[in-house]
N, C-alpha and C positions, 0 to 999 in steps of 0.2 A: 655497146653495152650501156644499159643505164647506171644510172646515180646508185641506186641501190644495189646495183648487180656490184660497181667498184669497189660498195663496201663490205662486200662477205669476204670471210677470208678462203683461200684458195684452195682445192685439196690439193698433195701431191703430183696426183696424174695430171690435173690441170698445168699444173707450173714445170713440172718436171718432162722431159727431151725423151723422146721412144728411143733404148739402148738398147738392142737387138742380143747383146750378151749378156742382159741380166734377164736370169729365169727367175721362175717361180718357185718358193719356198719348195710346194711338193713337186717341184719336176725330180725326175733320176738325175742319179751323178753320173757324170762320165766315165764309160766302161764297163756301165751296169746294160747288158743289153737283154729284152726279156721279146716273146715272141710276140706275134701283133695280137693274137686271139686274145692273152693274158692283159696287154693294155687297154682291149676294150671295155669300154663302162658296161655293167650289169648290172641285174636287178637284184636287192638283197634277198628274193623270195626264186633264184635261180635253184638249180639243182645242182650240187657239186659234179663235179668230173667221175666214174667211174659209178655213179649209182645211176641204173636204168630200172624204167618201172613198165610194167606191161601197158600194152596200148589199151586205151578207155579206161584202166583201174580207176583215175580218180572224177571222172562224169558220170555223175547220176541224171539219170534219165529223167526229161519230165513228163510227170502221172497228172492224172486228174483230182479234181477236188475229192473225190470221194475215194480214192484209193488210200490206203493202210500206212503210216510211214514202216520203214523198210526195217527199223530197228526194235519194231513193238510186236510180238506177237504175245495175243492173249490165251493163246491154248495154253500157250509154255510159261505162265506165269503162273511161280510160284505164292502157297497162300502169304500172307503178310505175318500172320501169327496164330499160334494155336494156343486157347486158354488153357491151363492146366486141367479143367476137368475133363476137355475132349470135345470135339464138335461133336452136335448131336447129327443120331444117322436119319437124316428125311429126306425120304427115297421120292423125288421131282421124275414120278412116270409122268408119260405121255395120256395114261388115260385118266387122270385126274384136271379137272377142267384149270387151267391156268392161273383162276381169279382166286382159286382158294388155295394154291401154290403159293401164289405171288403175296397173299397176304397174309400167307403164313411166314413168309419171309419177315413181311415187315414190321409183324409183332415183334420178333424176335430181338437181342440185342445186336447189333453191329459184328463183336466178337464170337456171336453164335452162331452165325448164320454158315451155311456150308456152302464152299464152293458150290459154281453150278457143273453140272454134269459135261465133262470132255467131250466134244462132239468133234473128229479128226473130217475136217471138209477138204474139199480137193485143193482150195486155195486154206493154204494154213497161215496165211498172215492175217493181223489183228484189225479190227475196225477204226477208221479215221473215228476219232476220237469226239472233235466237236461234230461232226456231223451227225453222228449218233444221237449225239444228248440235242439239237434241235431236230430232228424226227423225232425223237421221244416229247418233245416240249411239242409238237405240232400236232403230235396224236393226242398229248395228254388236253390240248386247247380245245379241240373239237368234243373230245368227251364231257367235259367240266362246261360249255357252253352251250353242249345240249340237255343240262338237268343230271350227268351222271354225282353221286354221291363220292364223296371227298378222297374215302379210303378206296374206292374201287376205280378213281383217277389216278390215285398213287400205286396201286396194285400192277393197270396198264402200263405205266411207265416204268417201273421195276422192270414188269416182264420183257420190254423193249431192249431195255439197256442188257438184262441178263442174255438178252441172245443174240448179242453178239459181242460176248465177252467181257462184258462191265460189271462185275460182282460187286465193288465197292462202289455204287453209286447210291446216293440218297436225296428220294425227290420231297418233296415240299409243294404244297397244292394250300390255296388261300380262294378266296371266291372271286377276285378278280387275279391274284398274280398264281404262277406258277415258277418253278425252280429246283434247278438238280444239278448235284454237286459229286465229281466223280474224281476219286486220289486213288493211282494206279497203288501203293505203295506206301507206307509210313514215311518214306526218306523222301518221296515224291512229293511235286507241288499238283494239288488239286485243280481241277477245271470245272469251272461255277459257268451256266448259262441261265436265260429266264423270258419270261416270256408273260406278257400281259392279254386278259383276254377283255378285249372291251367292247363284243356285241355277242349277245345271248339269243338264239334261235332254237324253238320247239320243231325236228323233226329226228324222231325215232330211226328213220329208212337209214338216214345218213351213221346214226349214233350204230344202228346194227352193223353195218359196212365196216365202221370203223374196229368194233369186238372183233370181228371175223378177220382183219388186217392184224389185229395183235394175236392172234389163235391161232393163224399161219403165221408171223415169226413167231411164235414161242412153240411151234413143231418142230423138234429136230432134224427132221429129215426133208423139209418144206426148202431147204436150203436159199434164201430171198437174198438178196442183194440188196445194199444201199439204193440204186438205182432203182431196182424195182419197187421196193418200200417206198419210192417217195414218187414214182408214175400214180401208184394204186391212191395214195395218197392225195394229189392233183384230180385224179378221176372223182374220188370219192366229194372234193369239196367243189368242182364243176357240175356233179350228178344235181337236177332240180326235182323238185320236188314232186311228188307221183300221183299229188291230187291237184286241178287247178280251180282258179279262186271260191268259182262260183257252187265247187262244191263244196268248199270249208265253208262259205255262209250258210247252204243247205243244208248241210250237217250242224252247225250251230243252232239252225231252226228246230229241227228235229230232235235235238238235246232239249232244248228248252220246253218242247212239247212233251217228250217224255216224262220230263220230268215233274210236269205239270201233272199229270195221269197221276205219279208216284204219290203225290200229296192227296187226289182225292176230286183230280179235274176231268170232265168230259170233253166230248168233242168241239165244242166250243172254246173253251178251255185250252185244248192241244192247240188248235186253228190260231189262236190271240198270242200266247206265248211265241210260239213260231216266228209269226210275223215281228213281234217286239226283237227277240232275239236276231232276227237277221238284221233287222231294221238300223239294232243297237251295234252290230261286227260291222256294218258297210261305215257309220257316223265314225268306228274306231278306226278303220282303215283309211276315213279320210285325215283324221287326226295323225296318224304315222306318218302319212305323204306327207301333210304340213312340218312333221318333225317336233310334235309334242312328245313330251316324257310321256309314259305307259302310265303315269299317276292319272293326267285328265284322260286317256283312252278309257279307262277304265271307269272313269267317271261319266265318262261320255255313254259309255257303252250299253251302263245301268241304267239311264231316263226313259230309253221308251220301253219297255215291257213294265215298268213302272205307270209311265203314262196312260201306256191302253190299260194295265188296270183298274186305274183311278176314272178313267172316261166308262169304263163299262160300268163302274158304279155308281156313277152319276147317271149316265143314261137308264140306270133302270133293269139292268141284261140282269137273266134270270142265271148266273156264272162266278164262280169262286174267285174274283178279282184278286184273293191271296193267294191261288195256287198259279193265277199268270205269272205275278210277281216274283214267286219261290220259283218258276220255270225257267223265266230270266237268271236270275242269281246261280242258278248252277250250272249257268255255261260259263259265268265270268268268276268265281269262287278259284283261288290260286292251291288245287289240292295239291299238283305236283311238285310246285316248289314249298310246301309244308310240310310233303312227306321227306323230302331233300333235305330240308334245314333240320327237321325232329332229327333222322337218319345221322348226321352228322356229328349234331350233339350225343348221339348216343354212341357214338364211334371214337368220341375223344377229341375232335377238330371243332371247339367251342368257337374259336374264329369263325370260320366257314359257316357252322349254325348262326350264329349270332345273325350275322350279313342277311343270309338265306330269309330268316326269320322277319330280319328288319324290314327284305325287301316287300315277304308277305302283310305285314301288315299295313306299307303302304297300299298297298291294292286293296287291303281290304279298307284301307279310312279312303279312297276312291272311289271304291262302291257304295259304301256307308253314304259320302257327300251324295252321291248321284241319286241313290233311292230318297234321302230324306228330304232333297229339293219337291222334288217329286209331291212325294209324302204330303208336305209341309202345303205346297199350293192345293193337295185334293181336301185336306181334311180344313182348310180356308175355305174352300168352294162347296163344303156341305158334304163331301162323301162319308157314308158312312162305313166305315173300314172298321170289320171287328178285330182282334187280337185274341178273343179268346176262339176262334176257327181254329185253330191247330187244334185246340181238341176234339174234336168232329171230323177226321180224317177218315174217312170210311174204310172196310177190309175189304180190298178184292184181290185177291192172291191169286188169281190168273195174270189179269190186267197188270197186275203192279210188276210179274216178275216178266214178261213180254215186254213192260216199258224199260226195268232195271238194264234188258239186254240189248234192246235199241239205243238206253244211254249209251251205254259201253260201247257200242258198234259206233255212234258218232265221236264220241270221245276218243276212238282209236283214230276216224281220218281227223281229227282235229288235231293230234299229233302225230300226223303224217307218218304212221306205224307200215309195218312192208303189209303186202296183201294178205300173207302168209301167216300174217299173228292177227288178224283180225278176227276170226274164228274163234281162237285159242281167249281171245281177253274178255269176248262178248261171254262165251258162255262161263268163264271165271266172275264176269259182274253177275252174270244169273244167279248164280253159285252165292256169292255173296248176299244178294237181295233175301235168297230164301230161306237163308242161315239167320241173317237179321229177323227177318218176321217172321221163324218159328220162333228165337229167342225172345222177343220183343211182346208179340202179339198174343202167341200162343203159351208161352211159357212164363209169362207177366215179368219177365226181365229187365232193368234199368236202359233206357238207349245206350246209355255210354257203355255200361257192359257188356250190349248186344254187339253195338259195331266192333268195338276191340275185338270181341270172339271174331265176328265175319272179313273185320279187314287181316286178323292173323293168317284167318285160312286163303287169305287172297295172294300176303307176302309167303305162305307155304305154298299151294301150288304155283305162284310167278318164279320161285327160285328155283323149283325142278322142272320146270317147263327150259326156263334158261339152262340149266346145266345140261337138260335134254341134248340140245341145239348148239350148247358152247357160245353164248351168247348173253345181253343184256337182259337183265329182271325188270328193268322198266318199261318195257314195249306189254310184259303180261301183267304189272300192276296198276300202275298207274289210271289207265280207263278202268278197272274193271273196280277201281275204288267210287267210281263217280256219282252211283244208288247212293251211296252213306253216306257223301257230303253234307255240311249239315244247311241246310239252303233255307227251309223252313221256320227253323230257329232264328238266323239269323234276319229273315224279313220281319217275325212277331217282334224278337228285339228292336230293330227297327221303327217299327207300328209304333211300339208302344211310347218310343222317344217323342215320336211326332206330336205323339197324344197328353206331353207333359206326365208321364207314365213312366217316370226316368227309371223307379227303384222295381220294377217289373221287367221294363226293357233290358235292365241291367242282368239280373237273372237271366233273360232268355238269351243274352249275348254271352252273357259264361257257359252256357248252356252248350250254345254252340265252337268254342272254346275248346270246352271237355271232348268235344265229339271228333272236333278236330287232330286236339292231341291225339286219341283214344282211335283213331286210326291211324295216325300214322307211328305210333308206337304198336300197333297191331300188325301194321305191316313189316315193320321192322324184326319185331320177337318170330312173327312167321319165317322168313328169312332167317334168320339165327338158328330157329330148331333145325329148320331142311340144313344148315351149314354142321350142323352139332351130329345131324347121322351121316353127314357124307364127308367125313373125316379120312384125313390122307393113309395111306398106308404105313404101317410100321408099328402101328400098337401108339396106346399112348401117349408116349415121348412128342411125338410127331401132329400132335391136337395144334387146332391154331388157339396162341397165347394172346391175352390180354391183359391191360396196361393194369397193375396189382395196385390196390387205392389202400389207404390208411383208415384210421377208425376213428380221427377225431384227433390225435396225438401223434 
């Protein structure tokens, strides 16, 4: 032992002699004799003597992720409360398209809203809970990421969650995040998910797939599984796209020649624009490879149909160098997400407009920089660019409504639209073209209040083409808006900047502005009436509600 070991003091056991008769406190006393079973040690979580339990009662099986827990069914839940005036009766058929179900829901208050209709399936147990609400966050990403509008994101994901038994849930849609929050029960604790969408892709094919995926589950009798729902799902976001590259430049060509014709350009004219515009989508697709923001693609995009304008005018070509330029501009001109952000703001989601809005007007101070580069070196090197050419647009109302619908036709494969609606949105831009210059031309009507008439009647028949089909309103308006863009205006406002013409420019930039708004508030009121006669059944009571505003006080 060491030094230090000598000086601890010792315990008992150490110091004290092993006595064979002295027990331990808890031993028994002698003559207590008990059997051997009862002396042995046991677990405090044993089962007493005399209670037997059936074999397997207390193992539960193990399920997969996407099965039901064993204690939830949502058929047999009761409502949570009923206001004292009474749930209103809206009768949710089958043949009322979903989107105007589902947002008549979500006008509604919380406390109004009516259970959804008992549907007794063969499996009566209730939906895994989070799985549900991300399916519904994955359908609502892919919608919201391809241009769909704010409330008819929240519509989809309503209809998700109600079919398969989530009546209390309430989703939340912002321009990049998504979020839905679903409380079985007052006494229950809520389950919040969310879901960020942070890459935005233009293709319609996919955006149809997806309407058609929520159209089959919000069927009753479609009876879809989790599993299924989320195969169709993976298919839809594997599915590529139905045009390849070299025809979305061709179709970009072809817009921009179109749309040259529209202002008042010959074949010359179609032939330069073409070119510019393709010239400008390949300069933009190399900019994406490299991983520029969409702000210089867009800038990038503008310069050459700019340029060959500006070289035709200095060479001398006997060719409207501003209707090249106006041909360029309306393939790059962001009308779909204008009519998205108007659409929004008018719906009540000032957020989502806001974003939507802000994103447009980057693009358009993108193209703005890119043409005035442009500009700025031609009208240095002597070109003489007029600005008062827009008044000198000549009438050919053959010509013009044959371009209006060739626009539409390329503006349909540029948002990768199914084959099937390509038909249906060409001859809706005709429709529009002709609407505008009878109003316009023939009837000496204001532009601005020519296009609001002809984009109304484009959001009127897009919204009964969709309900046709049970399906998306964007795949039938969107292109068949792209005659009305305001393209022309905004190159003379342009011009005129270059020209130190600021308070003229300025003018014909509000100008275009007005025209802006004025269809996509055209498209929207169109939409609204087609929503205003295809009202749910039930009389009245059963209209879809909107949010009641104050007067000032």
């Amino acid at each position: 032992m060491t030094e230090a070991e000598d000086r601890k003091p010792q315990s008992d056991e150490a110091t004290g002699t092993f006595d064979p008769e002295i027990t331990s406190e808890f031993a028994l006393p002698e003559g207590l004799a008990v059997s051997r079973s009862e002396s042995e040690t046991s677990s405090e979580f044993a089962l007493p003597d005399g209670l037997h339990t059936p074999p397997g009662a207390g193992v539960e099986p193990e399920g997969s992720a996407f099965s039901a827990p064993s204690t939830f069914h949502a058929s047999d839940a009761p409502a949570a409360f009923t206001p004292a005036t009474g749930i209103p009766a809206v009768s949710l058929t089958k043949n009322v398209p979903w989107q105007d179900r589902m947002r008549t829901m979500l006008r509604m208050p919380v406390a109004e809203r009516p259970a959804p209709e008992r549907v007794h399936k063969a499996e009566e147990e209730g939906p895994a809970v989070p799985r549900v609400l991300d399916l519904t966050l994955r359908i609502g990403e892919l919608l919201l990421a391809g241009g769909e509008g704010a409330e008819d994101v929240e519509a989809a994901m309503f209809a998700v969650c109600r079919s398969y038994g989530l009546d209390r849930c309430e989703p939340n849609v912002t321009f990049t995040l998504l979020s839905i929050s679903y409380q079985p029960s007052l006494v229950d604790d809520p389950v919040s998910a969310a879901r960020t969408v942070r890459r935005r892709g233009t293709d319609y094919t996919r955006l149809a797939a997806v309407f058609r995926l929520v159209d089959d589950l919000s069927d009753a009798e479609s009876h879809i599984s989790l599993e299924e729902a989320y195969r169709r799902l993976a298919e839809i976001r594997r599915n590529r796209h139905p045009y390849p590259t070299w025809v979305l430049t061709s179709a970009s060509g072809l817009l921009a020649g179109a749309a040259s014709v529209l202002v008042g350009g010959d074949l010359i004219v179609f032939i330069a624009a073409a070119l510019g515009a393709m010239l400008g989508d390949r300069l933009a697709w190399l900019c994406a490879g490299r991983g520029l923001p969409e702000f210089y693609q867009f800038t990038v995009a503008a310069m050459p149909p700019a340029a060959i304008g500006v070289a035709l005018t200095l060479a001398h070509v006997d060719a409207k160098a501003s209707a090249v330029i106006t041909g360029g501009l309306f393939a790059l001109l962001p009308g779909r997400a204008l009519v998205a952000g108007v659409q929004d703001g008018l719906t009540g989601f000032y957020i989502t407009a806001s974003a939507r809005l802000l994103e447009v007007m980057y693009f358009f101070v993108g193209i703005v920089v890119g043409v005035l580069i442009i500009l700025y070196f031609g009208v240095n090197l002597g070109a003489k660019l007029n600005p008062d050419a827009a008044l000198n647009i000549s009438e050919r109302p053959y010509w013009q409504i044959g371009a209006s619908m060739l626009l539409s036709l390329t503006f349909a494969v540029l948002l990768q639209q199914e084959r099937s609606t390509v038909l249906a949105v060409t001859l809706n831009g005709g429709v529009a073209w002709s609407v505008y210059g009878a109003l316009h031309y023939t009837a000496g009507l204001s532009p601005v209040a020519s296009t609001a008439v002809a984009a109304g009647l484009v959001g009127l028949f897009g919204q009964l083409l969709s309900r046709y089909r049970f399906a998306s309103a964007l795949p039938y308006t969107t292109a068949a808006i792209g005659p009305l863009l305001p393209g022309s205006a905004t190159y003379f406002g342009l011009l005129s900047i270059a020209q130190n013409e600021v308070d003229k420019g300025l003018v014909s930039l509000a100008t275009a502005a007005s025209l802006a708004m004025a269809i996509a508030i055209g498209v929207n009121l169109g939409s609204e009436i087609s929503r205003l006669f295809l009202r749910l059944p039930g009389g009245a009571e059963a209209g879809r509600r909107a949010a009641k505003r104050t007067r000032g006080f």
